[in-house]
C-alpha positions as CSV (number, residue, x, y, z in Angstrom):
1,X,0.7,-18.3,45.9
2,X,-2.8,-18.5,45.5
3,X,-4.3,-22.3,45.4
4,X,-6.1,-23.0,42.4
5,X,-7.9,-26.2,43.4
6,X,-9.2,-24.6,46.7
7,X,-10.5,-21.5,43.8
8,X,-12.1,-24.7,41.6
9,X,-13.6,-26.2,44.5
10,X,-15.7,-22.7,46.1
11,X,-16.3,-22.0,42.7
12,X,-18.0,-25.1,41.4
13,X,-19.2,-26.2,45.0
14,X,-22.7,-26.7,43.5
15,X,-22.3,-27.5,40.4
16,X,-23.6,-31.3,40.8
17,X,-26.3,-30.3,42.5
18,X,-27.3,-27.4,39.9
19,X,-26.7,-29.7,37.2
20,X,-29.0,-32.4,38.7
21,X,-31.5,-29.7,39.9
22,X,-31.7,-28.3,36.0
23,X,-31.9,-31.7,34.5
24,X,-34.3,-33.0,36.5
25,X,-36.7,-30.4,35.8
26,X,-35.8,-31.1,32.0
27,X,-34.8,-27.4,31.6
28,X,-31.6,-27.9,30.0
29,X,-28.8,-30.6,29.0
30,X,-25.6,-31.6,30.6
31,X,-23.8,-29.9,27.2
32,X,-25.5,-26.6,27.3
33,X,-24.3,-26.3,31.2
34,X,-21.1,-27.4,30.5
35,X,-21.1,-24.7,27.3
36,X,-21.8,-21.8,29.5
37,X,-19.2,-22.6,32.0
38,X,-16.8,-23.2,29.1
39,X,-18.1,-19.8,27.5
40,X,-17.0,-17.7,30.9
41,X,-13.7,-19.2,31.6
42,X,-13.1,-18.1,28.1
43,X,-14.8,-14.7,27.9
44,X,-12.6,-13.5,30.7
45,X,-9.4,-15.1,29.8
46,X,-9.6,-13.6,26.6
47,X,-11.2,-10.0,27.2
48,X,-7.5,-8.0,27.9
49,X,-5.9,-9.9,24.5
50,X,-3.8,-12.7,26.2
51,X,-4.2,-15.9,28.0
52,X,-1.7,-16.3,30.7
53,X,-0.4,-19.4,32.2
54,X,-2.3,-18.6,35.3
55,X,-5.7,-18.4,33.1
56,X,-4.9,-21.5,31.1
57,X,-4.2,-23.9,34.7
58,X,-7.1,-22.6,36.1
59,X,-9.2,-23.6,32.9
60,X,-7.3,-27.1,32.9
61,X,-8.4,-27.5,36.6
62,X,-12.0,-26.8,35.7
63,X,-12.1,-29.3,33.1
64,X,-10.3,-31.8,35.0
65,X,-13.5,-31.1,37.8
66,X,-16.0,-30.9,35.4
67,X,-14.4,-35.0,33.7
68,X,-14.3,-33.0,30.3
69,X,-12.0,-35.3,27.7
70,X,-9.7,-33.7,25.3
71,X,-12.4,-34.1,22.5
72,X,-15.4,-33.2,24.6
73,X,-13.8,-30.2,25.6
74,X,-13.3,-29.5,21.5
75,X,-16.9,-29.6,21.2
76,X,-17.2,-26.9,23.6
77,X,-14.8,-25.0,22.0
78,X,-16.4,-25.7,18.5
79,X,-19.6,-24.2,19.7
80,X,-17.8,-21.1,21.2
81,X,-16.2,-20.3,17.9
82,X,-19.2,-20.4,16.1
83,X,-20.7,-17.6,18.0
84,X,-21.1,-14.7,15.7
85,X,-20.0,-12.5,18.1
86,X,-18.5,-13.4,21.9
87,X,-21.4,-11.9,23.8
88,X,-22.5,-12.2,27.5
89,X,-25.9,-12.9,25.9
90,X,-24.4,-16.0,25.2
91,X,-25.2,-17.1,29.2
92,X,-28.2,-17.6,28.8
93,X,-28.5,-20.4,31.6
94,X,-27.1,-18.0,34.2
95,X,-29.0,-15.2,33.0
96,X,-32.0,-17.5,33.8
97,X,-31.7,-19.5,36.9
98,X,-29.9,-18.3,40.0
99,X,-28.3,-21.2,41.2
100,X,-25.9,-21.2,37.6
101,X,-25.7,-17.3,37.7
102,X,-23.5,-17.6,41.0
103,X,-21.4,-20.4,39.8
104,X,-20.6,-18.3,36.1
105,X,-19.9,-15.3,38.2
106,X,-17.5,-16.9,41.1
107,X,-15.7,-18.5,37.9
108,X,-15.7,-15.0,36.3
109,X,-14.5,-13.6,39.1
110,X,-11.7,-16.4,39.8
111,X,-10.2,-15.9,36.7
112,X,-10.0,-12.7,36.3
113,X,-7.7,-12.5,39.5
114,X,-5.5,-15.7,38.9
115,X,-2.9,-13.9,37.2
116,X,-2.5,-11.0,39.3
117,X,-3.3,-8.8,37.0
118,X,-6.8,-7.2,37.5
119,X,-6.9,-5.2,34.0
120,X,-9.6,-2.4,33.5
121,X,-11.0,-4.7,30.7
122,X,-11.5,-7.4,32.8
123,X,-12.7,-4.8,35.9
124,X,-15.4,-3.6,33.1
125,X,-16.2,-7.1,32.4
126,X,-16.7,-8.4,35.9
127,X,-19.1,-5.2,36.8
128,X,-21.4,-6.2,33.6
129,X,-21.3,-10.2,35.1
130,X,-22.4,-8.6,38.3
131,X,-25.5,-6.3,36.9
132,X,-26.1,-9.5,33.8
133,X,-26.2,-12.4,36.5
134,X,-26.5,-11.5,40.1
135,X,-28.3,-7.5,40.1
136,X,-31.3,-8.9,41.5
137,X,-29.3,-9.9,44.7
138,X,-26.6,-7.4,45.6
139,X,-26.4,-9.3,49.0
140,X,-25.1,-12.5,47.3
141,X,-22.7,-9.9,45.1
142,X,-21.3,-8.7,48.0
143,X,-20.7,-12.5,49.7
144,X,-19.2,-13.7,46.5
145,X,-16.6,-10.7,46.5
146,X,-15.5,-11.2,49.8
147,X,-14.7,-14.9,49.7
148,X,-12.6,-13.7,47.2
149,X,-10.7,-11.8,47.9
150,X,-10.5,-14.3,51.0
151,X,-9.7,-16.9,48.9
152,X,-7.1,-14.3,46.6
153,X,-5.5,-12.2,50.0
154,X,-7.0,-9.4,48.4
155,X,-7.9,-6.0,50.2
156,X,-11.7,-5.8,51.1
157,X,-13.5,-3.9,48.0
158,X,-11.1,-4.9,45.4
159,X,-14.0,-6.5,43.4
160,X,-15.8,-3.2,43.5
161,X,-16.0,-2.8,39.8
162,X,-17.4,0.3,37.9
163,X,-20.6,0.6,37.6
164,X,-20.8,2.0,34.0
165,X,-21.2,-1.0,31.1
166,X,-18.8,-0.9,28.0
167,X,-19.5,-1.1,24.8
168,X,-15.6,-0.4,23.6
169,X,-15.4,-1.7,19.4
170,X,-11.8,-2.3,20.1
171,X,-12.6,-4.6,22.6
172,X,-12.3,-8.5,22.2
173,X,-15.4,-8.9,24.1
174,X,-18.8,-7.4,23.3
175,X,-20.4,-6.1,26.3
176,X,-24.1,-5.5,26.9
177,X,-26.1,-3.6,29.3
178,X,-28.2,-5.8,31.0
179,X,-31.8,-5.1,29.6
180,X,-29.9,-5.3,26.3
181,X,-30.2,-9.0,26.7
182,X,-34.2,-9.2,26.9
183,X,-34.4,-6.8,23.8
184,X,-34.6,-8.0,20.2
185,X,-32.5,-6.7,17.1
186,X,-34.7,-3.7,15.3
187,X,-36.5,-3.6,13.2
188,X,-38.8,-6.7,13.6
189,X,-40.4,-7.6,10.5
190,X,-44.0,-9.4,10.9
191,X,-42.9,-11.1,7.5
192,X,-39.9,-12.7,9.0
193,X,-41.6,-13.9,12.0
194,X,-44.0,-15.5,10.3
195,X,-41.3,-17.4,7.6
196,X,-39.9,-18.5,11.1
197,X,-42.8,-19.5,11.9
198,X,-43.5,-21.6,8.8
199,X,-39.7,-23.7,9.4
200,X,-40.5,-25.2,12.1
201,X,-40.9,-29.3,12.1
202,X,-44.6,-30.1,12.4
203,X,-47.3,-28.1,14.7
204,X,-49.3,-27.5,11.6
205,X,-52.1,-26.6,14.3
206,X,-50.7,-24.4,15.7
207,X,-48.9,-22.5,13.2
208,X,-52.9,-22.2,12.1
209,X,-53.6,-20.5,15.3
210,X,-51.1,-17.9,15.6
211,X,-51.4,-17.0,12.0
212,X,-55.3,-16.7,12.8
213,X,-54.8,-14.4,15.6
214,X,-52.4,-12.4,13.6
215,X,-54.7,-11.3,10.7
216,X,-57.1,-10.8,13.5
217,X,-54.7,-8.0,15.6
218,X,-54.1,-6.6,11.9
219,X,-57.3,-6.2,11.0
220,X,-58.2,-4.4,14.6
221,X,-54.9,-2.0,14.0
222,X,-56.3,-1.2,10.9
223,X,-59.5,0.0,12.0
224,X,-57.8,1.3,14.8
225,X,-56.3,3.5,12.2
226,X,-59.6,4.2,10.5
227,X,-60.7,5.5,14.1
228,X,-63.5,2.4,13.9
229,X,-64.5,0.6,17.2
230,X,-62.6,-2.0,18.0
231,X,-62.6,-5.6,20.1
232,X,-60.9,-5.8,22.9
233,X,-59.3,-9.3,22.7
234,X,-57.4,-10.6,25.5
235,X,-53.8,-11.5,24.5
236,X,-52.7,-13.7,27.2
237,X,-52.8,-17.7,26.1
238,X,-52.7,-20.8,27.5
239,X,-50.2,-23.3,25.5
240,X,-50.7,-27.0,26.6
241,X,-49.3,-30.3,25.5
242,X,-46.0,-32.5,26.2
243,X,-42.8,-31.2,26.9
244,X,-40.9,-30.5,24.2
245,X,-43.1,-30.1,21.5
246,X,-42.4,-26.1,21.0
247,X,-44.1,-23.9,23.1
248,X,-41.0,-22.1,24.3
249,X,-39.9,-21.8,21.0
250,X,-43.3,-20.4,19.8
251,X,-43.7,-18.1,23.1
252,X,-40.0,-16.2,21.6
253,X,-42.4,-16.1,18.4
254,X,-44.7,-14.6,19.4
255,X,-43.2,-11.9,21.4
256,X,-41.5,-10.4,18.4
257,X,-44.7,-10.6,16.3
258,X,-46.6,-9.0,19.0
259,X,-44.4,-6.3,19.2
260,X,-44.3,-6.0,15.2
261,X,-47.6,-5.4,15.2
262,X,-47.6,-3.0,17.7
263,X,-48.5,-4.6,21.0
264,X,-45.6,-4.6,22.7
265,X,-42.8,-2.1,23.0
266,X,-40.0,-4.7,23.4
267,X,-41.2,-8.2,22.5
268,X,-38.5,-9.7,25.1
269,X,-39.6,-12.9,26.9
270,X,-39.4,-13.4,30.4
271,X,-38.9,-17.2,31.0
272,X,-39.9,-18.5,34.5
273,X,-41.6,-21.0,36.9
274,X,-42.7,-22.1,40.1
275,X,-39.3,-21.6,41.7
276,X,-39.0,-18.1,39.8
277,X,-42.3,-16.8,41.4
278,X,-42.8,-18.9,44.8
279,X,-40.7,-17.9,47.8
280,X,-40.2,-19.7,50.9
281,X,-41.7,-17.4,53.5
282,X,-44.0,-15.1,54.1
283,X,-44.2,-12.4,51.7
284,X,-41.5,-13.5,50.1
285,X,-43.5,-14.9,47.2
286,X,-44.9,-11.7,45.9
287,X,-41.6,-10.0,46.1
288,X,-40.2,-12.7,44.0
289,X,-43.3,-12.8,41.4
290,X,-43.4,-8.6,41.4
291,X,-39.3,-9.0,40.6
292,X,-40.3,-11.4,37.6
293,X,-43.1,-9.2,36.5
294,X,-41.0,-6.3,36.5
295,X,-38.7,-8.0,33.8
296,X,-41.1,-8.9,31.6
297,X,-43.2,-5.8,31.4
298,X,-43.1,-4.2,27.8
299,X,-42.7,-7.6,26.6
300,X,-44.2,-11.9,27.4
301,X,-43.5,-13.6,30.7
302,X,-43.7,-17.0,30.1
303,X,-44.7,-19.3,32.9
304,X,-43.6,-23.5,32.0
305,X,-45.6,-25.9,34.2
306,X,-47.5,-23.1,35.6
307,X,-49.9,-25.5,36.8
308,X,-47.4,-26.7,39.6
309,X,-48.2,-23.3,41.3
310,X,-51.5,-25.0,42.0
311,X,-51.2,-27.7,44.7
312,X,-55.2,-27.7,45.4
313,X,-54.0,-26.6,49.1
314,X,-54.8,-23.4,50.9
315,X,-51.7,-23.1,52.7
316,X,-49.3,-23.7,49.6
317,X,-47.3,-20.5,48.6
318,X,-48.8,-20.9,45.1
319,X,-51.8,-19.6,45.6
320,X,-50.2,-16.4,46.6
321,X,-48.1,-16.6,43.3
322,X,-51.3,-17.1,41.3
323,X,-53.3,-14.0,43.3
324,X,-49.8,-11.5,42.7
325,X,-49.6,-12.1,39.3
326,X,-53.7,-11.9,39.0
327,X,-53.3,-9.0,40.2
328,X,-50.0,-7.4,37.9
329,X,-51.9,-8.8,34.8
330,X,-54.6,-6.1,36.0
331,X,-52.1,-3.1,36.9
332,X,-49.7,-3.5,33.5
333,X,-52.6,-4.8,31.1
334,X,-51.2,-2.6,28.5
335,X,-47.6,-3.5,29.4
336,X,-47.5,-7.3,30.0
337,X,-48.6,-10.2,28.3
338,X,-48.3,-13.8,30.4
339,X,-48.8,-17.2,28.2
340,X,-48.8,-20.4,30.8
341,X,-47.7,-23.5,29.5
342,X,-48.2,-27.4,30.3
343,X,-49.8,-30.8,30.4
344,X,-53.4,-30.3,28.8
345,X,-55.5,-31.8,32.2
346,X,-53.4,-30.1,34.5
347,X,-53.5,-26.5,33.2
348,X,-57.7,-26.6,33.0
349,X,-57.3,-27.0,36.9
350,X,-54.5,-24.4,37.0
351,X,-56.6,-22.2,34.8
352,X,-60.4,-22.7,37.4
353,X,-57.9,-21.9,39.9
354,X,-58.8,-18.2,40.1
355,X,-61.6,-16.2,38.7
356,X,-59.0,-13.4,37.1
357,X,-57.6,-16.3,34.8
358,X,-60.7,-17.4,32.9
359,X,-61.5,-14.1,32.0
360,X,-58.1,-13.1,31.0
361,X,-56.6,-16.4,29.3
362,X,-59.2,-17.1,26.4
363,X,-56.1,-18.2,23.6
364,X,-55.9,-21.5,24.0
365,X,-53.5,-24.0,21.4
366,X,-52.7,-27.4,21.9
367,X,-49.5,-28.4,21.4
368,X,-49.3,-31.8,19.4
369,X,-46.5,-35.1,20.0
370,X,-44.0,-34.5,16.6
371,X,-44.4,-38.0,14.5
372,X,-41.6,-40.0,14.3
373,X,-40.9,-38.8,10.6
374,X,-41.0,-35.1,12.4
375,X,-38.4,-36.1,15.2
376,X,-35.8,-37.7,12.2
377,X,-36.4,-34.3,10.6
378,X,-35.6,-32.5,13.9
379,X,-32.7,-34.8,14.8
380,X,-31.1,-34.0,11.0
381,X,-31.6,-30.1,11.0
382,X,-29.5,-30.9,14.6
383,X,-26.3,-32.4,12.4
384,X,-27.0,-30.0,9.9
385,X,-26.7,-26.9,12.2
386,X,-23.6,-28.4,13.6
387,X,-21.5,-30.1,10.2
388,X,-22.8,-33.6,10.8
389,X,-24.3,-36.6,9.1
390,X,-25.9,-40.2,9.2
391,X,-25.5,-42.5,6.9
392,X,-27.9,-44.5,5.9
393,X,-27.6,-47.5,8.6
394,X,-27.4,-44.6,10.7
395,X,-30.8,-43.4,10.0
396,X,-32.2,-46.6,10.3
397,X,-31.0,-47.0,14.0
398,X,-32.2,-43.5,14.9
399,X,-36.0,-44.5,13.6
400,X,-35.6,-47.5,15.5
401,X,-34.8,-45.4,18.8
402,X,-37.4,-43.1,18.4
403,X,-40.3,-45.5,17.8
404,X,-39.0,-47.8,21.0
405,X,-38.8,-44.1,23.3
406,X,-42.2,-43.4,22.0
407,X,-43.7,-46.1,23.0
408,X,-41.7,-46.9,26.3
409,X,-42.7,-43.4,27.8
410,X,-46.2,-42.7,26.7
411,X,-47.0,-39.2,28.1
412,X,-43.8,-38.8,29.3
413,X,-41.8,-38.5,25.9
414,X,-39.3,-35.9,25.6
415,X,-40.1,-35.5,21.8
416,X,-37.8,-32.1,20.4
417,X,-36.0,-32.4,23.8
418,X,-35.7,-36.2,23.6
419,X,-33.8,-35.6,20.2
420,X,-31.5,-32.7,21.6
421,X,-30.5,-34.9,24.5
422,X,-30.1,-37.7,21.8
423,X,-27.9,-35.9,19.6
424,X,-25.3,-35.1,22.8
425,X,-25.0,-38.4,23.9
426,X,-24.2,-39.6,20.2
427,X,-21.8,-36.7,20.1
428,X,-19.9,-37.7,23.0
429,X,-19.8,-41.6,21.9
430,X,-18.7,-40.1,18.6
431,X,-15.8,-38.3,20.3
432,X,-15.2,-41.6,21.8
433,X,-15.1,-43.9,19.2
434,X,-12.9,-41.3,17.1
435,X,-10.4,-40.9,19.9
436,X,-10.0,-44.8,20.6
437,X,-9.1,-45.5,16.9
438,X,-5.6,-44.0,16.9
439,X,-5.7,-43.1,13.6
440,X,-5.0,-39.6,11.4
441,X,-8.7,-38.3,11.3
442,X,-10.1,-36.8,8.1
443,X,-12.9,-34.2,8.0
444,X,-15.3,-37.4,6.9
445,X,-14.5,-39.3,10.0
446,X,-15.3,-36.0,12.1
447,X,-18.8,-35.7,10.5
448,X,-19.4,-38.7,10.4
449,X,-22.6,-40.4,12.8
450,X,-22.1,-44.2,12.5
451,X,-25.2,-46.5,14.0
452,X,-22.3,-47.7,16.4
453,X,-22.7,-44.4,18.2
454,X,-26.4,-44.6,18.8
455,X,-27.8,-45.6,22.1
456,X,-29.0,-49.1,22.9
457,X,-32.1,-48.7,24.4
């Protein structure tokens, strides 16, 4: 009988350190982590119609690692079954970041075998895991299988999926060939971007830049059109300011309106970093950055804190980074566009770094801190999206919290990712509070954000 805390323990062997790792960097929360492990053990244990008791102790013993409470881990579920459809898009974490991609897929993996019973649905769903998460690394695929079918006394090759990708209506879960995931639903409407665009909280500046450059590229398509000259405008840009004021966001932006206007064939964005495009070795690094490149081609690789990549030292693997993608920019210049983002000093030293970026990176827009009256707006379209609400006490202690953070942490204020990170640990002390009361719970009581549950800070 196979041991199902020795399968919880290879499994999640590095999820601390992952979770750490990812946090520290300020990449994602704690919540969306735990989602996407939640999201897998679920994907699999559903995809052949029924959960057996084999799938259901092995998802008990992940929670029980993971210190998920009964109402935490109906949070998770609450987010799962508001999906609109149960897609491997949904990973995006994995998808993203190596060290998470091996943990989803060993769990994959896990719990499709647990019960014995290797269906074809879940074979089909394991082989699209394998291209989604780990394709880039068949040598790590291969390592992962064998330890187990170690771990599950299973014959060597067991794991060896097919290769083909599903797309089966009748099946519970929607599968996705991997580019699918970088590709955006057609058509993309310019007019619709640009309504986006205009919801955002705040960045009024920007919004005023983008919207600028747009009836710019319009007006050049239309003389294109009219066979009239046009300017050749470089569309690479530099976005700097604090975290979390909305640069990724605005990046995914402005991929689809490039590509509505014509630009770009796919309008995907490639997300990525100095760990995403430095390796450890010789040669290594422009491997890595070519493999990155690759991705984003036909669409916007965008590069957070690019200015790490630029220690000021001649023997730093950055540099190399920075020449290799110099260089791609110049190959695919009708195939790639690459926006940088970070602090505002740092990136004009990142920028004088190399003579191919000043020439090539001549969009530059700042960023602004949101105000505190933008942050409450961010922090209620939060409890909106999610059937919650403060009362009024409530809303009191969330202004207080904000102004305090602001001016405790100066330039090192979270702003929209402050709130996110706010609005899960308010959640949890919710869930708390709710499941110490021993009382029968109404729907108010559930959306319900008392000034109890906010942070003393």
């Amino acid at each position: 009988m196979v041991d199902i805390s020795e399968i919880v323990h290879f499994c999640l062997r590095d999820i601390d350190a992952t979770k750490r790792e990812l946090q520290r960097q300020g990449l994602v929360s704690e919540f969306e982590i735990d989602y996407e492990i939640r999201m897998i053990l679920f994907l699999v244990a559903h995809i052949d119609g029924e959960v057996s008791s084999a799938e259901s102790r092995l998802s008990e013993a992940v929670a029980r690692r993971m210190n998920w409470s009964p109402m935490y881990r109906n949070l998770l579920q609450a987010k799962i079954e508001k999906q609109p459809t149960y897609s491997l898009e949904n990973l995006k974490i994995g998808i993203g970041y190596s060290s998470m991609a091996e943990i989803l897929y060993s769990l994959g993996g896990g719990m499709a075998l647990i019960d014995g019973n290797f269906s074809q649905d879940e074979q089909f769903l394991i082989a699209n895991l394998a291209d989604l998460l780990l394709s880039a690394d068949a040598e790590l695929t291969c390592r992962v299988n064998r330890e187990l079918e170690r771990l599950f006394r299973l014959d060597s090759g067991t794991l060896r999926t097919p290769d083909s990708t599903v797309n089966d209506k009748d099946r519970t879960v929607e599968t996705i060939e991997p580019e699918a995931i970088w590709e955006e639903n057609d058509p993309v409407d310019l007019d619709t971007c640009l309504a986006e665009l205009d919801s955002l909280v705040g960045l009024n500046g920007v919004k005023n830049e983008i919207k600028r450059l747009v009836s710019y590229l319009s007006i050049q398509q239309k003389r294109k059109e009219m066979k009239l000259s046009q300017t050749n405008l470089s569309l690479h840009m530099v976005f700097t300011g604090n975290p979390g004021t909305g640069k990724t966001t605005v990046a995914r932006l402005v991929a689809r309106i490039y590509r509505a206007l014509g630009f770009l064939e796919k309008g995907h964005l490639v997300e990525s970093d100095r760990s995403g495009l430095v390796g450890q070795y010789i040669g290594h690094t422009d491997v890595k950055t070519t493999e990155v490149v690759n991705r984003a081609l036909d669409g916007i690789l965008f590069i957070d804190e690019a200015y790490s990549l630029y220690k000021g030292t001649g023997n730093d693997f950055g540099l190399e980074a920075i020449n290799s993608l110099v260089k791609r920019m110049e190959d695919y210049r009708d195939r790639l566009i690459v926006i940088v983002a970070g602090y505002t000093e740092e990136m004009e030293a990142f920028i004088n770094s190399n003579p191919g970026f000043r020439s090539r990176f001549n969009t530059y827009i700042e960023f602004d801190d949101f105000s505190v009256d933008e942050l409450g707006r961010i922090f209620e379209q939060m409890c909106e999206a999610n059937d919650y609400s403060m009362d009024r006490m409530a809303k009191k202690r969330l202004e207080e919290i904000l102004l305090q953070e602001i001016e405790r942490s100066g330039r090192g204020f979270g702003n929209g990712r402050f709130c996110r990170n706010l609005f899960e640990q308010i959640l949890r002390a919710q869930a708390m509070r709710l499941s110490e009361a021993k009382i029968a719970l109404t729907k108010t009581d559930l959306v319900s954000l008392e000034a109890k549950d906010f942070p003393v800070i």
